[in-house]
C-alpha positions as CSV (number, residue, x, y, z in Angstrom):
1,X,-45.1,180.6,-34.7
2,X,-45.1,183.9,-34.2
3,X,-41.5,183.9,-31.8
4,X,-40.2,182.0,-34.3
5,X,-40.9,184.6,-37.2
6,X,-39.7,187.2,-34.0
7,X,-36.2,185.4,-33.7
8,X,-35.5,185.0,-37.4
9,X,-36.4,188.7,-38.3
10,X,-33.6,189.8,-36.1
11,X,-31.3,187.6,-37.8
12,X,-31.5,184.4,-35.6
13,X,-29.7,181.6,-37.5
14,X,-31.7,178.8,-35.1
15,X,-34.0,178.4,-33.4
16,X,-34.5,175.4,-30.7
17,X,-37.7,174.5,-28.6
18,X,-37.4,172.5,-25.7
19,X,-40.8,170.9,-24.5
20,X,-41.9,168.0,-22.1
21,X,-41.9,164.4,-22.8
22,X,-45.1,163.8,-24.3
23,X,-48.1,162.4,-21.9
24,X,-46.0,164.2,-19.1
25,X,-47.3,167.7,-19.6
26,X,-48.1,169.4,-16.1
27,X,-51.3,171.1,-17.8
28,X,-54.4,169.1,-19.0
29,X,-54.0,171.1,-22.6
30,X,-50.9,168.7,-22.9
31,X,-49.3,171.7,-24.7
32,X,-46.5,169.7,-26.1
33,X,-48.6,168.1,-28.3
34,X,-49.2,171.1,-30.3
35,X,-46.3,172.4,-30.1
36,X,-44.7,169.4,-32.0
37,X,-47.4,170.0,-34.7
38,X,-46.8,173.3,-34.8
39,X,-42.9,172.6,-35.2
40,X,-43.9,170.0,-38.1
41,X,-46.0,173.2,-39.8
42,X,-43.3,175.8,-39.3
43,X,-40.7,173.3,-40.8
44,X,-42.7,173.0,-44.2
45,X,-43.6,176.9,-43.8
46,X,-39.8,177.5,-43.5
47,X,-39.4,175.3,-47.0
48,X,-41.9,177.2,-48.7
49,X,-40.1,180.6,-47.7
50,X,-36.7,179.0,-49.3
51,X,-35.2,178.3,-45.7
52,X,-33.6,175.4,-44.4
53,X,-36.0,173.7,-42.1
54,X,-33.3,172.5,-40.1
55,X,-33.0,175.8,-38.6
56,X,-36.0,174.9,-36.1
57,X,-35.6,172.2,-34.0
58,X,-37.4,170.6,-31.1
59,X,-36.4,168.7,-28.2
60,X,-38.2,166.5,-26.0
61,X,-36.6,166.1,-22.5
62,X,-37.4,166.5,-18.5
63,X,-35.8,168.9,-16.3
64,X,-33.6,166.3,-15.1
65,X,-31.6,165.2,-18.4
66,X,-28.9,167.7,-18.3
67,X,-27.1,165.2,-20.1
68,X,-29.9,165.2,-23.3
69,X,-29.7,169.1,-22.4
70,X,-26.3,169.5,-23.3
71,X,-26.1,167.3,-26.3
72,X,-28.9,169.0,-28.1
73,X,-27.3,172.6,-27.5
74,X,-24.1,171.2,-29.1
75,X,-25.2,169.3,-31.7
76,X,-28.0,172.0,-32.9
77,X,-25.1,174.2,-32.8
78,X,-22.9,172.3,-34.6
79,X,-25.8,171.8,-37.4
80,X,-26.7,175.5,-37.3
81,X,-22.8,176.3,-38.1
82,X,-22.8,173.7,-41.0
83,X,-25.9,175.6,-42.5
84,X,-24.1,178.9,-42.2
85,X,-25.9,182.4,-41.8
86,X,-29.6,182.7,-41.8
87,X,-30.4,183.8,-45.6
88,X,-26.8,183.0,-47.2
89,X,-26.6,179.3,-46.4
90,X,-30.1,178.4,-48.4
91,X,-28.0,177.0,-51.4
92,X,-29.4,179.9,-53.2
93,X,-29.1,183.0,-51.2
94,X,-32.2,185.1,-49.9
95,X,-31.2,188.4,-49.9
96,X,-32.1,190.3,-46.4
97,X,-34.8,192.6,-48.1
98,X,-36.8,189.5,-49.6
99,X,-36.7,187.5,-46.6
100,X,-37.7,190.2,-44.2
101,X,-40.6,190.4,-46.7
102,X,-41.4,186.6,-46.8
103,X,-41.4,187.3,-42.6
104,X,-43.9,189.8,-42.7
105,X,-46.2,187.9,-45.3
106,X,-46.2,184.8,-43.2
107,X,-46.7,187.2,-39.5
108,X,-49.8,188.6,-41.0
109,X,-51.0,185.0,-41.7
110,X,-50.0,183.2,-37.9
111,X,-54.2,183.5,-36.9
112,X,-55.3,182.7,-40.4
113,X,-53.3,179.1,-40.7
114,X,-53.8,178.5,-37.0
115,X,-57.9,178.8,-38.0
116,X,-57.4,176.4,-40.8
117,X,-55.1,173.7,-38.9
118,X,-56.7,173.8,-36.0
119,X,-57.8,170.4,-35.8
120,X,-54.0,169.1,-37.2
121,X,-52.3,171.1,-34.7
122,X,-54.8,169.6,-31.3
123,X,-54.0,165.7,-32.6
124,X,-52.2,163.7,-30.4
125,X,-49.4,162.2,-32.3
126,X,-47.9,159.2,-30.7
127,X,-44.7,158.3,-32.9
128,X,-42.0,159.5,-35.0
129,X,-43.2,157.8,-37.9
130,X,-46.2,160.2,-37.9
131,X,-44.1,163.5,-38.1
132,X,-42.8,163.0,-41.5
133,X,-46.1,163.1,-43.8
134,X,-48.1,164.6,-40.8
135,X,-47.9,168.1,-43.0
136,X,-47.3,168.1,-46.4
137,X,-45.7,170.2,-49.0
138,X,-48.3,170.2,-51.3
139,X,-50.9,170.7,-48.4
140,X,-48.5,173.8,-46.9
141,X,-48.4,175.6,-50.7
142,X,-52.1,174.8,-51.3
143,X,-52.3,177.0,-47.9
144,X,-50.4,179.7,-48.5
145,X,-51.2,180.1,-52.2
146,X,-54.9,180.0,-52.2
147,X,-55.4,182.3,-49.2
148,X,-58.5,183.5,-48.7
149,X,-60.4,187.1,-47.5
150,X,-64.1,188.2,-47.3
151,X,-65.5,191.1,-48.1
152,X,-68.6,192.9,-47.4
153,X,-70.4,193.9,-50.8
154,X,-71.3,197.7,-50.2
155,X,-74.5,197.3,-52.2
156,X,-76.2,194.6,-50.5
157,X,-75.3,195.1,-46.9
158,X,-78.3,196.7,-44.5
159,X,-75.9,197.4,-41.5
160,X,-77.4,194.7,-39.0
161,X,-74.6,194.6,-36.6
162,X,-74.9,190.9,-36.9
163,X,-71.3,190.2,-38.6
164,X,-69.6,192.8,-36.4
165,X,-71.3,191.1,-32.7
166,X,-69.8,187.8,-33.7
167,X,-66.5,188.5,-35.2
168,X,-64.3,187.0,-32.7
169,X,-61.1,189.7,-33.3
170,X,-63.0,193.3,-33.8
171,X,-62.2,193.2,-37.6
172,X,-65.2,194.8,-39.0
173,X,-65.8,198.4,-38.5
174,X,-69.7,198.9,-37.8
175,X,-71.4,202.2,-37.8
176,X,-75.3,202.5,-36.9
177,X,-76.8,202.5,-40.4
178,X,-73.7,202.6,-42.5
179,X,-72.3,199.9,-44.9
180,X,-69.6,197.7,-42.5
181,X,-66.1,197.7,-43.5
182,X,-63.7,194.8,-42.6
183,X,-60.8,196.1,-41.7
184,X,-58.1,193.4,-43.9
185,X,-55.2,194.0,-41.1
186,X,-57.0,192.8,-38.6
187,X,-59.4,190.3,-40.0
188,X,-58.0,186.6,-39.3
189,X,-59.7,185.2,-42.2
190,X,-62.2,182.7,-39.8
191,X,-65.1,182.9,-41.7
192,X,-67.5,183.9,-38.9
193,X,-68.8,186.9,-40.8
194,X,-70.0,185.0,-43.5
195,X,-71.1,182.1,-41.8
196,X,-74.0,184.7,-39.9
197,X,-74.8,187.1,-42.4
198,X,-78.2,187.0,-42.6
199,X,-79.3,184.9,-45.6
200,X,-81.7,187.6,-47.2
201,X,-79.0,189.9,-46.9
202,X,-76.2,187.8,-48.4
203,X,-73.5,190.3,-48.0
204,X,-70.6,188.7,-47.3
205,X,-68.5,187.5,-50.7
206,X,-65.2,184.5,-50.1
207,X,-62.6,185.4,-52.1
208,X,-59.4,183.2,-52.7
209,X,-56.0,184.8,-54.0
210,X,-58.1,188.0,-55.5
211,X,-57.5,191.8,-54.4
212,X,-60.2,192.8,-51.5
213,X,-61.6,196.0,-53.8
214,X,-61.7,199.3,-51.8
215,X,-64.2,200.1,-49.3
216,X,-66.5,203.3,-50.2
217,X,-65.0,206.3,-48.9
218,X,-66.6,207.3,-45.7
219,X,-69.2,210.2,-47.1
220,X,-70.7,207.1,-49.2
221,X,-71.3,204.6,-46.7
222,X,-74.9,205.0,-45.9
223,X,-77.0,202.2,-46.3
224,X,-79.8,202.1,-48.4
225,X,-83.0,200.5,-47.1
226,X,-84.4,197.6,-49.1
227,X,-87.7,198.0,-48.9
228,X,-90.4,194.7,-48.7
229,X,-91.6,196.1,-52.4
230,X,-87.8,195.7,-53.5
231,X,-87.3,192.4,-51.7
232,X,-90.2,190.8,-53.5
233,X,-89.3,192.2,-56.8
């Protein structure tokens, strides 16, 4: 997803993929799988961001059908110049300053919908008929509308380095007895952090569609002890 976003912030009207026939991937990930589910994403993604989806297409075919090759070139061509230039042929026009916005909304979410259509984009679709309804709109807005962040709550977080160990990108910034930060640019919204913060501790706070509040400023960030008088209070 993220070469696609790449091609159409420099101004790329199309873009085409060309992949294997499926079952005849030389790799036992059978990449072509998920890379026609990915395609079926990025084509409700596109909707959502007021583009045309046929401005992504994908092309199944073997390094011997110069023949399918060729026809695919011309005819995505041909469809790309019907559409007319990326932004202006949308029926209503997306100025460039909104949809280099839109691109840079949707780049800083590529890990984050990845993590939550994992599953979706590893199945093995076996037909056409699948690829229609395989992602819907609803299920695409639902996504990108109720996104979600976490956020470690200042006053109830004892620094136990266990968040930080397991967060699978380096998004939380751990100091030895200071309150951890999760650094928002980086986090990829997983939910590992709050999946092992230590129950007693209950740090870690899911929030969906609300402003991440501020993190202490860095003089402020020493943790404060609970004490077992405290805890049992």
């Amino acid at each position: 997803m993220s070469f696609i976003l790449r091609a159409l912030s420099k101004g790329i009207d199309g873009v085409l993929i060309g992949a294997c026939h499926l079952g005849e991937c030389n790799y036992i990930t059978h990449g072509n799988y998920q890379a026609v589910n990915m395609v079926l994403l990025f084509k409700r993604i596109m909707e959502h961001m007021g583009l045309n989806p046929d401005r992504l297409r994908i092309q199944l075919m073997s390094g011997s059908e110069s023949n399918v090759f060729v026809e695919t070139i011309n005819s995505f061509v041909k469809r790309i110049k019907e559409i007319g230039p990326l932004g202006k042929g949308e029926g209503e026009t997306i100025s460039g300053e909104e949809l280099n916005t839109k691109i840079a909304e949707i780049s800083k979410l590529v890990p984050y919908i990845k993590v939550m259509k994992n599953e979706k984009l590893c199945t093995h679709l076996e037909s056409k008929d699948q690829y229609e309804e395989f992602f819907t709109k609803e299920e695409v807005e639902k996504l990108l509308n109720e996104v979600v962040s976490y956020y470690i709550d200042p006053a109830k977080c004892q620094a136990c380095m266990t968040c930080a160990r397991r967060c699978p990108v380096d998004a939380i910034i751990s100091v030895k007895g200071q309150i951890h930060i999760i650094d928002q640019d980086k986090c990829i919204k997983c939910g590992t952090c709050i999946q092992v913060c230590p129950p007693r501790f209950n740090a870690i706070t899911k929030l969906v569609n609300e402003a991440v509040p501020p993190p202490p400023p860095e003089d402020q960030r020493a943790v404060v002890r609970k004490t077992k008088e405290k805890e049992v209070a």
